[in-house]
C-alpha angles and dihedrals in degrees: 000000000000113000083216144355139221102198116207091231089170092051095045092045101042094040099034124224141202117263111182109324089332123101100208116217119205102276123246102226137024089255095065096038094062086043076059101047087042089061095042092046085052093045092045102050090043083063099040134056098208132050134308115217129180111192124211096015093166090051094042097049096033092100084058094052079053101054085046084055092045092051096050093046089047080052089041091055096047101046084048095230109180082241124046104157093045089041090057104043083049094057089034090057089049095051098040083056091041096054094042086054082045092046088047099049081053112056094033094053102035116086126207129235091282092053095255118130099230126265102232135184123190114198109213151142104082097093114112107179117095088251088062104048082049092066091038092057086043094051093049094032085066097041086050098051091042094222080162111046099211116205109232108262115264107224138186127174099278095029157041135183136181113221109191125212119204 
């Protein structure tokens, strides 16, 4: 059993992996990519003590804000909106906030396999691309705004946990 753990969130979501029975494929849109690294963060902290950590988050899921802002502008497009463009970064921005509240409620209300909710770190913030600082704005907008209110950790000398309130 690992202390703590850097999971290679690019890797596992460009490459896909198997999780369970299921064989997981690289996800389409950056809704289901943060379901996915829900489900990884969740996999990952039931089988560690220490912390899980995934590093440049904004720059690692920014493709799959890509391939959102590709699907509304391809709905945009068929359904012949004036703008399109505008139309598609709207929705994307709306779906990028809505999956980092979804990826929050996730990790600070899912517990692992000895009963702990993990103790998780995202490394952001270097991204540069619009898609980035579209996931960075999401990420703090939500914190911002605390549509999660998160307990304080409680800490001791050989531990620290997180413990969530709705």
């Amino acid at each position: 059993m690992f202390n703590c753990m850097l999971i290679d969130l690019k890797g596992m979501l460009t490459q896909g992996f198997k999780m369970g029975n299921a064989e997981i494929e690289p996800p389409k849109s950056i809704s289901t990519a943060t379901a996915v690294t829900a489900q990884i963060i969740a996999q990952v902290a039931s089988h560690i003590y220490g912390g899980t950590t995934i590093n440049r988050i904004d720059e690692v899921l920014a493709p799959f804000v890509s391939e959102s802002f590709k699907k509304h502008r391809k709905i945009a497009e068929e359904w012949q909106i004036p703008d399109a463009e505008g139309y598609a970064r709207a929705r994307t921005e709306k779906e990028c906030y809505d999956a980092f509240q979804s990826l929050e409620y996730e990790v600070n209300t899912l517990h692992t396999a000895n009963g702990q909710t993990p103790f998780v770190t995202f490394g952001f913030g270097l991204g540069t691309s619009w898609e980035s600082r579209l996931i960075q704005q999401s990420i703090l907008r939500n914190r911002i705004a605390a549509s999660v209110k998160i307990a304080k950790p409680r800490c001791s000398r050989n531990w620290c946990s997180r413990s969530a309130t709705a």
